[in-house]
C-alpha positions, 0 to 999 in steps of 0.5 A: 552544827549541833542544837547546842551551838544554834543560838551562837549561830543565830546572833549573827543577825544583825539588831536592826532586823531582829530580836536576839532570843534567849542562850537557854535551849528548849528542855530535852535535846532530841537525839539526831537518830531519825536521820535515816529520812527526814522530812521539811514540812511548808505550812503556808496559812493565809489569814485574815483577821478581826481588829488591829495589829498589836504586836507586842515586841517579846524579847530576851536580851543577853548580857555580858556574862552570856546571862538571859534577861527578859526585857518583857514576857514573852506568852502566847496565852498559856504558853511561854515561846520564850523556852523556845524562841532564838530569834524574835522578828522585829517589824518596823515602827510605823507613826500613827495615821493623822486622824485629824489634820495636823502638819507635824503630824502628817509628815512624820507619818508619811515619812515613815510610810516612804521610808519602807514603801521605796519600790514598786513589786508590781512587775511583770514576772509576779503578775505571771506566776499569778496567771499561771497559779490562780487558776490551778490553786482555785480549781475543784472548788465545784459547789465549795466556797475558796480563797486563797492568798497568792501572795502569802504562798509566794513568799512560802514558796520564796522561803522553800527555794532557799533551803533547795538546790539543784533541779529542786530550786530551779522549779521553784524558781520557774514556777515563781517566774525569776532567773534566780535567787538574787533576784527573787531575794530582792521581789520578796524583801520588795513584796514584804515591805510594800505590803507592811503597813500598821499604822491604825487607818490599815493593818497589813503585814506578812510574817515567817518563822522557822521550827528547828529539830533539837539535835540535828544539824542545819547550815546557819548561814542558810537559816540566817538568811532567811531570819533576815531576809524575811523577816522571821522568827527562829525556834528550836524545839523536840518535834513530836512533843506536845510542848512544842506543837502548843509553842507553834499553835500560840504563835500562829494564834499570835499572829491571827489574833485566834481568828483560825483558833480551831484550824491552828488547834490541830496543827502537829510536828510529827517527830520525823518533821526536821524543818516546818516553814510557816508564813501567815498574811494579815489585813485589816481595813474598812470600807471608804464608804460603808453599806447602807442598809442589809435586807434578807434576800435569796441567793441562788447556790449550785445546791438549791436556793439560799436565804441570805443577809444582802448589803446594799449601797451606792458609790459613784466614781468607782471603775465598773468593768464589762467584759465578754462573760462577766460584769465587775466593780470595785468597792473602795477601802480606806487606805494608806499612802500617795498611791491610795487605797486597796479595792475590792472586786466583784465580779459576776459571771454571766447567767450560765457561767460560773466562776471556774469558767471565767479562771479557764480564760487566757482574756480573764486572767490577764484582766485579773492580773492587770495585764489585759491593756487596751484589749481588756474589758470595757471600763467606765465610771459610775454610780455603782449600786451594789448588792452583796451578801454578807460572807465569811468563807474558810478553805483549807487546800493540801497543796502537794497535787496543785504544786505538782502540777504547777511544775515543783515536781522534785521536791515531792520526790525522797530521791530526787530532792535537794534541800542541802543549803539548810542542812549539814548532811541532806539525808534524803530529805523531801517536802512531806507536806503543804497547807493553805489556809484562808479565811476572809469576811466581809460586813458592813463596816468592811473586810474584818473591819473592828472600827464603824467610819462612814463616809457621804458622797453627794455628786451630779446625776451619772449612769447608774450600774447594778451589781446583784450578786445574788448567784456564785461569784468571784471576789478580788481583794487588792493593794494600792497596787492593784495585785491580789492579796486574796482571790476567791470563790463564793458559791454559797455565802451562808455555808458554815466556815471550814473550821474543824479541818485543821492546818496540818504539818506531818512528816514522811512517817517512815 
């Protein structure tokens, strides 16, 4: 299917999961003559960011004369996506979260909460393929601080099995842990909803999009299902031109709110690349009980000591967890829906452990993936003192070597992968390249927080737990279902963020 027919194609999405976007097709159709190699660049960017979700809905309708008509403006900055746009993702509409009591109020929120939050995805296949991939995604960090985000890579991943067959997809799905697509479709769909929440108490929302060649030919029922299914948004556009790499920086920069605005300004399609996937996460939530005070204190990196701002504070009734080799506790974060808040863990290892040791451990990841049961550490309650450093850690992780060794093997192989359902002639067409970015921080007010709430406990005397983690550590940020959005590694929390090395998208450059 020619560049020309894409946006007929593309309309067969159903209005209540997308946008329709505009019939006018971005200037300069390339010519299809780098069909000799191509190559389907993944960027997989796990991202948090400061302050709420404002998404703007940015579309352009089409009447009856086949006639664009902007319904609003569509710029990201300078840039106008809608020379580009074919399909614009719509999210659904979430009522506000009752700041004060109000019946009314309350329950036409919870029943726009339920009407998305109808299935748990906290099943035993997912918690699996976080056994298997923390560990591989997490290791080399040595005296370099990491985080990564499982979850988002699992939906990348989830994305790249639709565009494979043969051997290619079946490694995919071996390393996600599902039989097949049916069900892997039905855990992403599950996964995407259970996570989305934007109703001004907690900001969290996964997003997709797809970045097509003008003038090659791609299989539409293929790039329909994955509009669809994963909520994404569809461009077309001249690989390699500058135009193009400025519409893919604007909408990254969209949907972090600029966060990564340095990392994202290096982002390039080469002009061979014939397909980029890019999936980003977003989160956004405050303490249930903020930090009391901050004091200058001394952190002990694997490259010398530190001078670091501490936060400190007291919780009572939150889980503390002593297992063989490491102490942790959970902070609470404010939180929507029956099943409660998200949490953040912290877990020290022992003097003379370090945080890879504990990753290498079989009792620690099922501890990590909630699968240790009654064999996992000793877990009580208690008055948690804890005392944190201020962070903000950045890492950006090329993803070839880690995947590999994970057991997507072909994929990576010009002769051996099959990527034929998303194109009409697979012309040795091969995975070039994948990114991993994260970035999170923690202040007082919480994780990225952009709003100050505090929150009082007066309780009776109870066993007081001291958390100092004041040497290199790990931290775990979870949902209400107490998987993993981010897991990472703090060696130093005073090194400068990984700004300046860049979110990079290439082809085979043949």
């Amino acid at each position: 299917m020619k560049s020309e027919n894409i946006y007929n194609a593309i309309t067969e999405l159903r209005d209540d999961q997308v946008l329709a976007g505009e019939t006018k097709l971005p200037r300069a159709v390339r010519p299809a003559r780098f069909r000799r190699l191509g190559a389907l660049a993944a960027v997989l960017a796990a991202v948090v960011l400061v302050g709420v979700l404002a998404g703007p809905r940015w579309f352009r309708s089409v009447n009856e004369t086949g006639e664009t008509q902007n319904s609003s403006v569509m710029t990201c900055g300078s840039v106008d996506l809608s020379e580009f746009s074919l399909v614009r993702a719509s999210y659904p509409k979430m009522a506000p979260y009752p700041q004060e009591y109000s019946r009314e109020k309350w329950e036409t929120w919870q029943e726009s909460y339920e009407a998305l939050h109808t299935g748990s995805y906290c099943t035993e296949e997912l918690s699996d393929y976080l056994k298997t991939a923390l560990p591989t995604l997490l290791s080399g960090a040595g005296t370099e601080n990491r985080v990564v985000s499982p979850l988002n890579l699992y939906v990348g991943l989830a994305m790249l099995a639709e565009c494979s067959a043969g051997e290619t997809q079946a490694e995919i799905l071996a390393l996600l842990n599902v039989p097949d697509m049916e069900t892997l479709r039905e855990q992403a769909n599950t996964l995407w909803k259970s996570n989305y929440c934007d109703d001004g108490r907690l900001t969290e929302l996964l997003a997709a999009s797809l970045w097509l060649q003008n003038g090659r030919d791609y299989n539409m029922d293929t790039i329909n299902t994955l509009a669809s299914n994963y909520y994404g948004s569809v461009f077309a556009g001249e690989m390699g031109s500058a135009d193009y790499d400025a519409a893919l920086q604007a909408w990254i920069n969209e949907q972090t709110k600029n966060l990564m605005e340095e990392q994202v300004g290096n982002v390039k399609l080469d002009a061979e690349t014939v397909l980029a996937l890019v999936t980003t996460v977003y989160y956004n939530a405050e303490w249930m009980a903020s930090f009391a005070q901050t004091e200058s204190g001394t952190f002990h990196s694997p490259q010398g000591d530190v001078t670091c701002q501490f936060m400190q504070g007291s919780e009572f009734g939150v889980n503390v967890y002593e297992g063989d080799g490491f102490l942790a506790g959970e902070k609470w974060l404010k939180s929507s829906g029956a099943l409660g808040g998200g949490a953040m863990y912290f877990v020290l290892p022992d003097e003379g452990l370090s945080p890879e040791d504990l990753l290498s451990r079989t009792d620690f990841l099922q501890f990590l993936t909630g699968q240790a049961g009654e064999n996992g550490p000793e877990q009580k309650e208690a008055m948690l003192c804890l005392t944190v450093p201020k962070f903000d850690v950045s890492s950006q992780l090329p993803l070839q070597q880690k995947l590999e060794e994970l057991g997507m093997q072909t994929a990576f192989q010009e002769s051996k992968a099959d990527f034929s359902p998303v194109f009409s002639e697979d012309e040795g067409i091969f995975l070039s390249e994948v990114q991993h970015g994260a970035r999170l921080s923690i202040d007082e007010i919480g994780i990225t927080g952009a709003a100050y709430t505090e929150s009082e406990f007066a309780c009776a005397a109870a066993e007081e737990v001291n958390l100092i983690l004041d040497r290199p550590f790990l931290f775990v940020v979870t949902n209400a279902e107490k998987l993993p959005i981010f897991v990472g590694i703090v060696n130093n929390p005073v090194e400068e963020s990984q700004q300046g090395s860049g979110l990079k998208v290439r082809g085979a450059g043949h």
